[in-house]
C-alpha positions as CSV (number, residue, x, y, z in Angstrom):
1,X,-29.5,20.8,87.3
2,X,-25.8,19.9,86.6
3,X,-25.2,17.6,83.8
4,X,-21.8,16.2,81.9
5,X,-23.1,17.6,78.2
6,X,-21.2,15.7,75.3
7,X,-19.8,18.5,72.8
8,X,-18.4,16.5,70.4
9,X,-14.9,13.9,70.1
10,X,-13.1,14.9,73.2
11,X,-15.7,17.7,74.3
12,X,-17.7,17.0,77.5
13,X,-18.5,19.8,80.0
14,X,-20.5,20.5,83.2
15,X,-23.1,22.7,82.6
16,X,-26.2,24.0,84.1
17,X,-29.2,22.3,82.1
18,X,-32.9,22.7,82.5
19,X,-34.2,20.3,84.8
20,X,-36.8,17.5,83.3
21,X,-40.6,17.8,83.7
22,X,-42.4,14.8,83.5
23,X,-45.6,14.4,82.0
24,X,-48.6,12.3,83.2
25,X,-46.7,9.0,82.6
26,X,-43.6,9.2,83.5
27,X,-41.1,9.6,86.7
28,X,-38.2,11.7,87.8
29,X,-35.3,10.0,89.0
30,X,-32.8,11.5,91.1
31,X,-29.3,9.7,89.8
32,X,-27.1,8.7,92.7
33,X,-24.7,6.6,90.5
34,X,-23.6,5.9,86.9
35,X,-21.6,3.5,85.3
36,X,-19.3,5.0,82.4
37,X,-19.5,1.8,80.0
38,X,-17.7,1.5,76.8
39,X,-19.9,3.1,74.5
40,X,-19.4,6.3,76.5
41,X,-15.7,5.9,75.8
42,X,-16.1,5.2,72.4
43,X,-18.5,8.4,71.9
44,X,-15.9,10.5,73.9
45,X,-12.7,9.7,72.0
46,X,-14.3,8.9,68.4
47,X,-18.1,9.9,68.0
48,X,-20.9,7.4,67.8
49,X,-24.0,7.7,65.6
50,X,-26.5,7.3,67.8
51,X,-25.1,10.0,70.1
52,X,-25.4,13.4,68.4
53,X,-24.1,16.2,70.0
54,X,-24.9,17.8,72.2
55,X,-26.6,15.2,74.3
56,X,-25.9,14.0,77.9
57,X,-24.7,10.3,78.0
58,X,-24.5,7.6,80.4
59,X,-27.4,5.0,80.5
60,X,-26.1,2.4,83.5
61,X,-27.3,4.1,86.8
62,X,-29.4,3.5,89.9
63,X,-31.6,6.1,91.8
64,X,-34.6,7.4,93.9
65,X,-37.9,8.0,92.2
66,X,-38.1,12.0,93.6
67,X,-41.7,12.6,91.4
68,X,-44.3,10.7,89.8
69,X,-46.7,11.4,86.9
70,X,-50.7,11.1,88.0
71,X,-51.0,8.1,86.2
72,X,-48.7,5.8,87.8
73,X,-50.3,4.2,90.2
74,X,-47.4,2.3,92.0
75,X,-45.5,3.7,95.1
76,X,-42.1,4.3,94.5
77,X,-41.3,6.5,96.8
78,X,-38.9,4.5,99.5
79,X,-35.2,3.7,98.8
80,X,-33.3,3.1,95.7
81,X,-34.1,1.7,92.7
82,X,-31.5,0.0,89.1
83,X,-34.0,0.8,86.3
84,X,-33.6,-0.1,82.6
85,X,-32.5,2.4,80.3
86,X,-34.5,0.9,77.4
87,X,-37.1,-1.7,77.3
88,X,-39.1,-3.0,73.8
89,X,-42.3,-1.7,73.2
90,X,-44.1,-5.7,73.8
91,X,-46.2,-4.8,70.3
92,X,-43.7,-5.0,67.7
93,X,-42.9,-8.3,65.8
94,X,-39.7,-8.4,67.7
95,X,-40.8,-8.0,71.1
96,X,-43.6,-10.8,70.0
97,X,-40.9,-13.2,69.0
98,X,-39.2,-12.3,72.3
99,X,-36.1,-10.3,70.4
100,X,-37.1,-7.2,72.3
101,X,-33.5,-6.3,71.9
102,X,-33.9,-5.5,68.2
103,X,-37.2,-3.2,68.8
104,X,-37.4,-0.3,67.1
105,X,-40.0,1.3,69.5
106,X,-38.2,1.2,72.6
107,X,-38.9,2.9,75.4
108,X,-35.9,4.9,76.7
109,X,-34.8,7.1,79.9
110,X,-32.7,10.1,79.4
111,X,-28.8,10.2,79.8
112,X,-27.9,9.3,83.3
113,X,-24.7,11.7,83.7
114,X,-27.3,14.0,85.1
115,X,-28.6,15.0,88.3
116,X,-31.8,14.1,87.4
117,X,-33.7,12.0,84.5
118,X,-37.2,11.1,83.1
119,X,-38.5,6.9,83.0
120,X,-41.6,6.2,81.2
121,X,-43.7,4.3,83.1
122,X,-43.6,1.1,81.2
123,X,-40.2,0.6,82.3
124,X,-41.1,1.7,86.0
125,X,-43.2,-1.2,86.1
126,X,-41.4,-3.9,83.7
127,X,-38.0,-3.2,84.4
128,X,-37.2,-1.0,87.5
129,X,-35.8,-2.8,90.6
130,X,-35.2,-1.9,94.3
131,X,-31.7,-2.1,95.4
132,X,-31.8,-4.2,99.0
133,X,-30.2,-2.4,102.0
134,X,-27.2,-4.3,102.5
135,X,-26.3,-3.9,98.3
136,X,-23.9,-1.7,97.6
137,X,-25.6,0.6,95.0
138,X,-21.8,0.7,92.8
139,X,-22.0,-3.2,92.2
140,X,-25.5,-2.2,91.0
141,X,-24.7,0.1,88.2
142,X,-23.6,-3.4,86.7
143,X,-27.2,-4.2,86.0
144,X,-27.4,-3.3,82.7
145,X,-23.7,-4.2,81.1
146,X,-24.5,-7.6,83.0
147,X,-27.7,-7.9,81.2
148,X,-26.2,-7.5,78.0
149,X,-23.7,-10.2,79.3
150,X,-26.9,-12.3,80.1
151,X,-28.0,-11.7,76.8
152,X,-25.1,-13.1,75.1
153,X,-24.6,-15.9,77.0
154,X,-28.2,-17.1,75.7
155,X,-27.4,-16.2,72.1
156,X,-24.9,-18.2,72.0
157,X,-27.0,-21.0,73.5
158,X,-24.1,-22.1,76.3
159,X,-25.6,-25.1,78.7
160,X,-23.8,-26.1,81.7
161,X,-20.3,-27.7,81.5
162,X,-19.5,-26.0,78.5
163,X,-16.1,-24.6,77.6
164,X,-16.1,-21.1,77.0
165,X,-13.2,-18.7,75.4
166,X,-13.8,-15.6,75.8
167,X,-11.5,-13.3,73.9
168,X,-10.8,-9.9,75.6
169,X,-11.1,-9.3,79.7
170,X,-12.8,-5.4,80.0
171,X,-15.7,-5.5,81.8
172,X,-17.8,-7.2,79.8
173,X,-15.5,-10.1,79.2
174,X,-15.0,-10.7,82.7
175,X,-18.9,-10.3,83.2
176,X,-19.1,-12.9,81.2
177,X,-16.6,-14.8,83.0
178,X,-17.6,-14.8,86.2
179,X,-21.3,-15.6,85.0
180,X,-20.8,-18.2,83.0
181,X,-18.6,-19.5,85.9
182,X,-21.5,-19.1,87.9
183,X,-23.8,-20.9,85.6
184,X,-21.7,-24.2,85.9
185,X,-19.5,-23.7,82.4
186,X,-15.9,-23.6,82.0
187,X,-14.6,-20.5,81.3
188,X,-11.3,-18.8,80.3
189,X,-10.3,-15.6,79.5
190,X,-7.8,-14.7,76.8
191,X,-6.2,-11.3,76.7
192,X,-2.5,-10.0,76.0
193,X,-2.5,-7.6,78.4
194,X,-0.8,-8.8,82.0
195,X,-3.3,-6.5,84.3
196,X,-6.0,-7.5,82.5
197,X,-5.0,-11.2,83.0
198,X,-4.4,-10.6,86.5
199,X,-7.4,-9.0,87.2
200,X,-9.1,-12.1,85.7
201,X,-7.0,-14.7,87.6
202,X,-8.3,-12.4,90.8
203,X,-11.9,-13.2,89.9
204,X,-11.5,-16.9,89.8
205,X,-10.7,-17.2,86.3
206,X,-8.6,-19.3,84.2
207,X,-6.6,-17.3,81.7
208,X,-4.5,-17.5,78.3
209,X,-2.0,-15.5,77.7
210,X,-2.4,-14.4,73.9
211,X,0.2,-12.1,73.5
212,X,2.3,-13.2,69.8
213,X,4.8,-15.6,70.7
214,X,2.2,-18.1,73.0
215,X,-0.9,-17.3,70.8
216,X,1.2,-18.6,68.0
217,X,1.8,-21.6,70.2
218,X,-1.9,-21.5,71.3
219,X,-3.8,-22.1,67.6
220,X,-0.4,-24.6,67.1
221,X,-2.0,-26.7,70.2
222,X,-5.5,-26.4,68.3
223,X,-7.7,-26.4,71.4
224,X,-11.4,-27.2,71.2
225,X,-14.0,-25.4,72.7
226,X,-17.7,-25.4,72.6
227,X,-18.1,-22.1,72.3
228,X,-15.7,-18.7,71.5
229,X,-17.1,-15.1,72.1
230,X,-14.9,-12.3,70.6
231,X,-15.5,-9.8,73.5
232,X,-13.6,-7.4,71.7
233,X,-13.4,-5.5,68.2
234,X,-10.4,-7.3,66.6
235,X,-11.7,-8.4,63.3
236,X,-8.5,-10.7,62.1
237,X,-9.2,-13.3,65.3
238,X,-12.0,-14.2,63.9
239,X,-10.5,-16.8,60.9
240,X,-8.1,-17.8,63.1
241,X,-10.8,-18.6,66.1
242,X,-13.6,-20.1,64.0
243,X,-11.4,-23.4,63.7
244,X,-11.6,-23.6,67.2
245,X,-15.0,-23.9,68.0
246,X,-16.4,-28.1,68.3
247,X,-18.6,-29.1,66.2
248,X,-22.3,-28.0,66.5
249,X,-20.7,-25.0,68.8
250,X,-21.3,-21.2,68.7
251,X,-18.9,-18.0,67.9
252,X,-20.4,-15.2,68.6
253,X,-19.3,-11.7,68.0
254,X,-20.1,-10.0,71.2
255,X,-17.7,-6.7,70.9
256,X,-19.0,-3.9,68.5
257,X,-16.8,-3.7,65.5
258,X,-16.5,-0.6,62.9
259,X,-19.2,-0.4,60.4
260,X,-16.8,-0.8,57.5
261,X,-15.0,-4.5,58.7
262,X,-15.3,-7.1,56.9
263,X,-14.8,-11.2,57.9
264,X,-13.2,-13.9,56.2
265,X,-14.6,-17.0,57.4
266,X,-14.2,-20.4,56.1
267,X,-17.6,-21.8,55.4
268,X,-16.2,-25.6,56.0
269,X,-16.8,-25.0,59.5
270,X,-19.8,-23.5,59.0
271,X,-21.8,-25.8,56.2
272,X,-19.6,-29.3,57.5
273,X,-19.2,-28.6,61.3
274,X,-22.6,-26.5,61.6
275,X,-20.7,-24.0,63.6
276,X,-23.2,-21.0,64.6
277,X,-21.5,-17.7,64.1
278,X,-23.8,-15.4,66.2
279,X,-24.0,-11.7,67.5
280,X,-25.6,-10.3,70.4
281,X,-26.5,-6.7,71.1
282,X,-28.2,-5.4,74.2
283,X,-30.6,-7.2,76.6
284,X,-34.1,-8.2,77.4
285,X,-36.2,-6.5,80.2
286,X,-35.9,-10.4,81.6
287,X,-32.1,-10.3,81.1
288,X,-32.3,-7.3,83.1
289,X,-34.4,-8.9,85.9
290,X,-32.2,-11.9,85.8
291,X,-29.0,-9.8,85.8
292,X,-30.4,-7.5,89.3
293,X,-31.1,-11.0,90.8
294,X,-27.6,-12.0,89.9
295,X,-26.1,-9.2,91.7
296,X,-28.2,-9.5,94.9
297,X,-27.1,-13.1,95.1
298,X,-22.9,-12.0,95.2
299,X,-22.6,-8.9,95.2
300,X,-19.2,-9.0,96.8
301,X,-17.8,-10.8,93.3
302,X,-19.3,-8.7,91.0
303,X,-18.2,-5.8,93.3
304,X,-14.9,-6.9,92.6
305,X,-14.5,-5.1,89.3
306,X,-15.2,-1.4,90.1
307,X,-12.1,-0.1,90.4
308,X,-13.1,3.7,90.8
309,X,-15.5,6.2,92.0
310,X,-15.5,9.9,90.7
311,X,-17.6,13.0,91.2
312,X,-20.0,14.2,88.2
313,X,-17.3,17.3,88.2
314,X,-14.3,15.2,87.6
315,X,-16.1,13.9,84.5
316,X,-13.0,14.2,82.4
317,X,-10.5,12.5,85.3
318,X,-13.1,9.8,85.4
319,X,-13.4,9.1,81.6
320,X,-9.1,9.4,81.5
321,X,-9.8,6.5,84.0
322,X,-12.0,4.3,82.4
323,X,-9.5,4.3,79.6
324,X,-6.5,2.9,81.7
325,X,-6.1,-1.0,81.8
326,X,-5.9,-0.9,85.3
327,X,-9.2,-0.3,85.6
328,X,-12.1,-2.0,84.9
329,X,-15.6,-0.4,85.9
330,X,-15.3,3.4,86.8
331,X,-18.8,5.0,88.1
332,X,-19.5,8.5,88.6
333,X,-20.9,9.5,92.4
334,X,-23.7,12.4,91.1
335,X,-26.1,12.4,94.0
């Protein structure tokens, strides 16, 4: 089979792999689509450790079930399905306390910037989903970075009529714009760069402009909001933000930031004002469910923020792509 193998920082070729064989309990998936999410980028222009080269990446993808293992008893053979890349195990003390997120006995599909890839059967019948006929299968690539979204939205325990600044509009900050839009909170986007902000304003959301002269103007004003999430990596907002958040409220750090930063935070907000500084890292196999249910119910908004479609051959075009601010979600066509 054709797959994009990952080489190293700035190395990514088409090559002809070994096609998977599954064993008794798993599943062979035929991609159709993939999603090239941040991480990808990330791995591509800087490394990642939990990507070692060679290795094939891409984990946001939707596809038909081509061969089953003779212990799965379900029927999956008809239409498409989003599945899970990961799911928790459901026997470690975090999956018990429902923090399946932080397991460390996951179980995990293969890279998705494949022609084909292996599913355990756990996650065929926990988190795999079928994609209705009149979905668009792009908008459902989103599953899984809309998960995640899902995800932080309950970390940072947001209710209804809440307002929500969230810092940084890539695709997961406009995610979580137009969900917690959806969920009846108030939310605006705050980004310096003008596509970006326009991109937002075209989804329905409120913006702030944050470039220097009307940030300065911006902490001057001294908003209040009930919660902040830093969907980005910029470690100096976060002094400057914390202020900002009411009383009792949330900041969560929802954007990966280098191993090696460090925070400066005053604790008067957090002892006095019992602000909740939080982070949130990948999804439950319910966020998952709840984020495929999300998309089936408007999947013309979400829909709204792929911006591109390559082939698996123009791998490099397509990561070039994801890269550029006028862009926001850039999927790879592979079957």
């Amino acid at each position: 089979m054709k797959a994009a193998v990952y080489k190293g920082i700035g190395q990514i070729e088409i090559e002809e792999v070994e096609k998977p064989r599954i064993n008794s309990s798993e599943a062979l998936v035929k991609i159709e689509m993939a999603g090239i999410c941040g991480t990808d980028v990330k791995t591509f222009v800087r490394g990642h450790p939990m990507f070692q080269p060679p290795c094939i990446l891409g984990h946001e993808f939707v596809g038909r079930i081509v061969e089953v293992g003779e212990n799965i008893e379900k029927d999956f053979t008809e239409g498409t399905y989003v599945i899970a890349p990961y799911i928790g195990c459901n026997k470690c003390e975090a999956c018990r306390e429902g923090k399946s997120e932080l397991c460390k006995n996951k179980y995990a599909t293969g890279g998705a910037f494949a022609e084909y890839v292996t599913v355990p059967e756990e996650i065929l019948k926990r988190a795999a989903f079928r994609v209705p006929d009149d979905t668009p299968k792009g908008v459902m690539v989103l599953a899984e970075p809309l998960a995640c979204a899902i995800h932080g939205i309950e970390r940072a325990n947001i209710k209804p009529h809440k307002k929500v600044l969230i810092v940084g509009s890539g695709p997961m900050g406009l995610l979580l714009g137009i969900t917690l839009k959806k969920l009846g909170c108030i939310p605006t986007i705050a980004e310096v760069d003008e596509k970006r902000l326009n991109i937002a304003q075209s989804c329905g959301l409120d913006t702030i402009d944050f470039k220097e002269d009307s940030f300065k103007k911006f902490l001057q004003d001294q908003p209040s909001y009930d919660s902040i999430i830093l969907a980005n990596d910029k470690v100096d907002l976060v002094s400057k933000l914390v202020p900002l958040v009411a009383p009792g409220g949330s900041f969560e750090l929802f954007g990966g930031m280098p191993r090696n930063a460090r925070l400066e935070i005053d604790p008067y907000y957090i002892h006095y004002e019992e602000v909740n500084i939080v982070g949130a890292f990948g999804f439950t196999e319910n966020e998952f469910k709840k984020a495929y249910e999300m998309l089936c119910e408007d999947p013309d908004m979400y829909g709204k923020l792929i911006s591109e479609i390559f082939e698996l051959k123009d791998i490099h075009e397509a990561l070039q792509a994801a890269m550029d601010k006028n862009n926001i979600k850039v999927i790879l066509k592979i079957n």
